[in-house]
C-alpha positions, 0 to 999 in steps of 0.5 A: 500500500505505502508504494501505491503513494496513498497518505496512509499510516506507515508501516513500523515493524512486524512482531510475534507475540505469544504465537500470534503475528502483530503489526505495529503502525504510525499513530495518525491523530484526528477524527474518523469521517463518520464522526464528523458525518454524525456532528455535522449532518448539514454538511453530508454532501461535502463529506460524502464528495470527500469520502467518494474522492478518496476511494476513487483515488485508491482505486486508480492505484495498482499493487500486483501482489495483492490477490484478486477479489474474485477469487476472496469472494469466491472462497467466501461464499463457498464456506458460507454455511447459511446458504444452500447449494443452489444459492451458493451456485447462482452466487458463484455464477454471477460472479464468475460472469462479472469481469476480472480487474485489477483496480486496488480494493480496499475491502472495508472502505467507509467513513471510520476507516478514514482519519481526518486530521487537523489539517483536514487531510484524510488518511485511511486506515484498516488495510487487513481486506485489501485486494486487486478486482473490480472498483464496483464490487468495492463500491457495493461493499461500501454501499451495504456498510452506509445501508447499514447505517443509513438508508439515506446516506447509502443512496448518497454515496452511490448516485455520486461514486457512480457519478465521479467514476461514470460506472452505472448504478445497475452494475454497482447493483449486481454486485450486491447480492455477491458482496453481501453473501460474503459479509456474512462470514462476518458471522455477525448476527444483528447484520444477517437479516439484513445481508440476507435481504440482498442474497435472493439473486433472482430477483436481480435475473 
């Protein structure tokens, strides 16, 4: 990440501590986005131009050596035990049919994974889901985790990511059911309901 020149918080060293690996990184003082977005509603629009800039910005970058999000989906949704076969299968065939990219993921990108500091510069923070793929697929994720949230906030960010990147919303769309399935693995419970709600891929057919 630190090579594809984003301002995000360096790398210090790696340690193992009590069998486990662990990484130690810069300090980046300041506030998360999403804690400026709830302080300050008024100003949704001019935060949410901010936040759709800087993913667009990450996705214009290129790191090789990260594995592709196809194949991480794909992994994921096979172990998804909440799902039956044919689920599962219509999943994997949608995603086998969506074109392989190699745009920088960041896997996780939303307003508390971005440190604004005094200085009103952003970085971003929480790099553990990065991979190469598709910029809609990661736009979809994003989507699910504002929708989360808020409903409202959600279809902000995605009529002006689509905007700022000319991608059409109907393909952000297809990706949702996909990226949702693979959420699940989170295994959080007072997220499946609404997960589920975005698996039944026939009625994006």
């Amino acid at each position: 990440m630190e090579e594809c020149g984003l301002d995000i918080p360096k790398l210090q060293k790696v340690e193992n501590i009590d069998g486990k690996w662990a990484l130690f990184f810069e300090y980046r003082e300041g506030k998360t986005l999403e804690e400026m977005m709830k302080v300050d509603p008024q100003n949704l629009d001019k935060y949410m131009e901010d936040f759709v800039d800087l993913q667009v910005k990450v996705h214009s970058k290129k790191a090789p050596m990260l594995s592709n999000i196809k194949d991480k989906l794909r992994r994921q949704i096979n172990s998804i035990k909440e799902l039956d076969a044919s689920q599962r299968y219509e999943l994997l065939t949608r995603l086998e049919s969506m074109p392989r990219h190699d745009k920088l993921c960041h896997g996780d990108f939303n307003p508390s994974n971005i440190i604004v500091g005094k200085n009103g510069k952003m970085s971003i923070v929480d790099w553990a889901h990065a991979t190469i793929g598709n910029a809609s697929a990661d736009a979809a994720m994003s989507y699910l985790l504002f929708a989360l949230k808020d409903q409202k906030a959600a279809d902000l960010y995605l009529k002006m990511f689509c905007r700022k990147s000319d991608i059409a919303v109907q393909y952000v769309q297809q990706w949702l059911p996909i990226v949702a399935a693979a959420q699940l693995t989170k295994d959080n419970e007072l997220e499946k309901d609404f997960l589920m709600q975005w698996i039944d891929v026939m009625d994006y057919q």
